[in-house]
C-alpha positions in Angstrom: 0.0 0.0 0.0 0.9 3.4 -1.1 1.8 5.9 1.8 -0.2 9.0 1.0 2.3 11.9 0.3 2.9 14.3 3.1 2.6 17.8 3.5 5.9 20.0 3.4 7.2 21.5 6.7 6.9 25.3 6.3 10.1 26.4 7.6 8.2 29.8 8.9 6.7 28.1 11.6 9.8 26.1 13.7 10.3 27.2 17.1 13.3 29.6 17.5 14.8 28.8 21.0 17.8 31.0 21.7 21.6 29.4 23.0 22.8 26.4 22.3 19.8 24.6 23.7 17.6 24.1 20.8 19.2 20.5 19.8 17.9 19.6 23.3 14.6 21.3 23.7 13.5 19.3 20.4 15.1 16.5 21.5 13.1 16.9 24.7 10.0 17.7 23.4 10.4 15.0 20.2 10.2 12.2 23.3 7.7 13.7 25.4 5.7 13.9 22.2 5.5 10.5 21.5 5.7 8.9 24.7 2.5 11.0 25.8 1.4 10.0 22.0 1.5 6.3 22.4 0.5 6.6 26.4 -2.8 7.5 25.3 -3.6 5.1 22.2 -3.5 8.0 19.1 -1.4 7.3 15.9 -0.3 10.4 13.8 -3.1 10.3 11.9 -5.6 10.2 15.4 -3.6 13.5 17.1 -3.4 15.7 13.7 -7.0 15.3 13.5 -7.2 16.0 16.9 -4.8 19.1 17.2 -5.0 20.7 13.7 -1.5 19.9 13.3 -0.5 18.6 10.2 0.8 14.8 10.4 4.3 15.8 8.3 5.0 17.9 11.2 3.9 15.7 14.2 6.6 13.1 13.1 9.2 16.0 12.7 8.5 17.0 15.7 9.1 13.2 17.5 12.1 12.3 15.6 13.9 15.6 17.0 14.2 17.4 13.2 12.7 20.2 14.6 10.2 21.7 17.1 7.2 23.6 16.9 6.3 27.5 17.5 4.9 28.3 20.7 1.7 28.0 19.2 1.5 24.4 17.6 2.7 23.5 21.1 -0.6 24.7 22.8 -2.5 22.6 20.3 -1.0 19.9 20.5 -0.9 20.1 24.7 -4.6 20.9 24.1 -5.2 17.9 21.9 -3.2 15.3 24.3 -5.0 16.9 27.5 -1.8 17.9 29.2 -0.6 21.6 30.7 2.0 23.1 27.9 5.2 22.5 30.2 4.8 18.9 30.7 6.0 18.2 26.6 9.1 20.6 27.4 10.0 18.4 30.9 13.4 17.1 31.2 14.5 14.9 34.6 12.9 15.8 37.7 14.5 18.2 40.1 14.4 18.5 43.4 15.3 21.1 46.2 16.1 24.5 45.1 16.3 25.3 41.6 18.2 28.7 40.2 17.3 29.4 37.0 20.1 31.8 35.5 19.0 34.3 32.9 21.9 33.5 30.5 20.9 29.9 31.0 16.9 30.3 29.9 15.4 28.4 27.2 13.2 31.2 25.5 10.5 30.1 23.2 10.0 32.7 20.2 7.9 33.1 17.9 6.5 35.3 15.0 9.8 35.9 13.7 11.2 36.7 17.2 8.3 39.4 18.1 6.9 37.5 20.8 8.9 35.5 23.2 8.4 33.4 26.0 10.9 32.6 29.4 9.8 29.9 32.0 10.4 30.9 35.5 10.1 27.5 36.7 11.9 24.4 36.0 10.9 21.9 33.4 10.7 18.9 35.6 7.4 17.6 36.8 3.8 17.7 36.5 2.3 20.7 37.6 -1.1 22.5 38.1 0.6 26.1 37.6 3.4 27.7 35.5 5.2 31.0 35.5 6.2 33.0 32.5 7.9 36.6 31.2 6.5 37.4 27.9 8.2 39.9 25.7 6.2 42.1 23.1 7.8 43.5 19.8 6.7 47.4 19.3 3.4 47.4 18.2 2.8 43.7 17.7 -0.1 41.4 18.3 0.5 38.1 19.2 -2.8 35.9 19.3 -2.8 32.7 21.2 -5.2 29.2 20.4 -8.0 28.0 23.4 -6.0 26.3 26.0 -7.6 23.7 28.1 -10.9 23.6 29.5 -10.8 25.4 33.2 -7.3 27.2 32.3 -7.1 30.7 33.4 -4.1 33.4 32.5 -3.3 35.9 35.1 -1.3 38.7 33.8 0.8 41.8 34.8 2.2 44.5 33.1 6.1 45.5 34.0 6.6 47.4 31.0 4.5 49.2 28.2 0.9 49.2 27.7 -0.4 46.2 26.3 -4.2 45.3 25.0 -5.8 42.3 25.8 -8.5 40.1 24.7 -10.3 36.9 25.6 -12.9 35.3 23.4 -15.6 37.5 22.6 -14.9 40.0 25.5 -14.0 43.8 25.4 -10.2 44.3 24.9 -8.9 45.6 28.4 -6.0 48.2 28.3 -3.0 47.9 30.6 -0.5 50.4 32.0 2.7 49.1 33.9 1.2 47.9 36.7 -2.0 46.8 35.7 -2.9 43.2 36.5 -5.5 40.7 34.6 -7.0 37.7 34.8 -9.3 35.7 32.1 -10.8 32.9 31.1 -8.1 31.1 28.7 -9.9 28.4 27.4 -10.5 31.0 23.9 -8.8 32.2 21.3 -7.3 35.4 23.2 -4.5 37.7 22.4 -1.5 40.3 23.4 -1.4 43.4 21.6 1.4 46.1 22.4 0.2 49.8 22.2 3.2 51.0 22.2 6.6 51.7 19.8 8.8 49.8 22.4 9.0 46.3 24.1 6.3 45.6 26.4 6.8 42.9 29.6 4.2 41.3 31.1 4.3 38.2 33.9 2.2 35.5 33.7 0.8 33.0 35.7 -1.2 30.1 34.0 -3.3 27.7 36.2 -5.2 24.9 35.1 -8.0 23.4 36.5 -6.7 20.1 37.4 -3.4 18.5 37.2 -3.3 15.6 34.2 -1.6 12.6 34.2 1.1 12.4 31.4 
């Protein structure tokens, strides 16, 4: 039997991961991918249906060749019912964990206008997560539904940044300025202003998942 062809890997949407850990991280996330694939019965076929990620891509993705934008991510943690960090978790640490700046694994995307820095170890299954986002002047970044229950708390360090959750009013944020929303629709970041806007973010879901 013929395998059916397979569609090409756009190169515009690989996750840019700054250092020399992005060897690892798709390493990392290539095994996570497919043990948390597997775990749960889907073939590649099943979870591209599932996470409106293309198949070609999936097995890219497992075998290491590359890894996805911070986007593709969410689906597929969506799709596989787990929170985002547990397909970028390495060993498991314990004690006290210092997590150097020069050392961070930062997840970029739209050509390096949006980026994302986890202030907590990649280790182990976990009901919360903590992140710096970065804003390019005057961009938009817009995000996909994360899971059911999963609510984004934000604050504003630096700029003033627009944001808006499903079918909501956008809210505008000074430095300062704290949110929290629903995060289970499409949402997004917008920055107001002709510099970088920071934001902090604290993601919770609504019940830990077994990976």
């Amino acid at each position: 039997m013929t395998e059916p062809a397979r569609d090409p890997v756009p190169a515009a949407v690989l996750l840019e991961v700054e250092g020399e850990a992005s060897n690892e991280l798709a390493a990392t996330v290539g095994r996570n991918l497919k043990r948390l694939r597997t775990r749960r019965g889907h073939s590649l076929e099943r979870l591209a249906k599932l996470s409106g990620v293309s198949r070609a891509m999936l097995s890219q993705i497992e075998t290491g060749k590359s890894a996805p934008t911070i986007s593709l991510l969410w689906k597929v943690a969506t799709a596989l019912g787990v929170p985002f960090a547990t397909l970028l978790n390495g060993q498991d640490t314990r004690g006290t964990t210092v997590l150097l700046k020069d050392r961070a694994k930062i997840l970029t995307s739209s050509g390096g206008r949006f980026s994302s820095r986890a202030l907590f170890p990649f280790s182990s299954e976990r009901t919360v997560e903590f992140y710096e986002l970065r804003l390019a002047p005057n961009h938009r970044e817009d995000a996909e539904p994360h899971a059911p229950g999963t609510v984004e708390n934000l604050v504003v360090t630096q700029g003033t940044v627009e944001v808006t959750a499903g079918r909501e009013a956008p809210q505008v944020l000074g430095e300062g300025d704290a949110i929290a929303f629903d995060a289970d629709v499409p949402h997004s970041y917008r920055n107001l202003r002709a510099s970088e806007a920071v934001m902090y973010l604290v993601m919770t879901y609504v019940e830990a998942v077994s990976a």
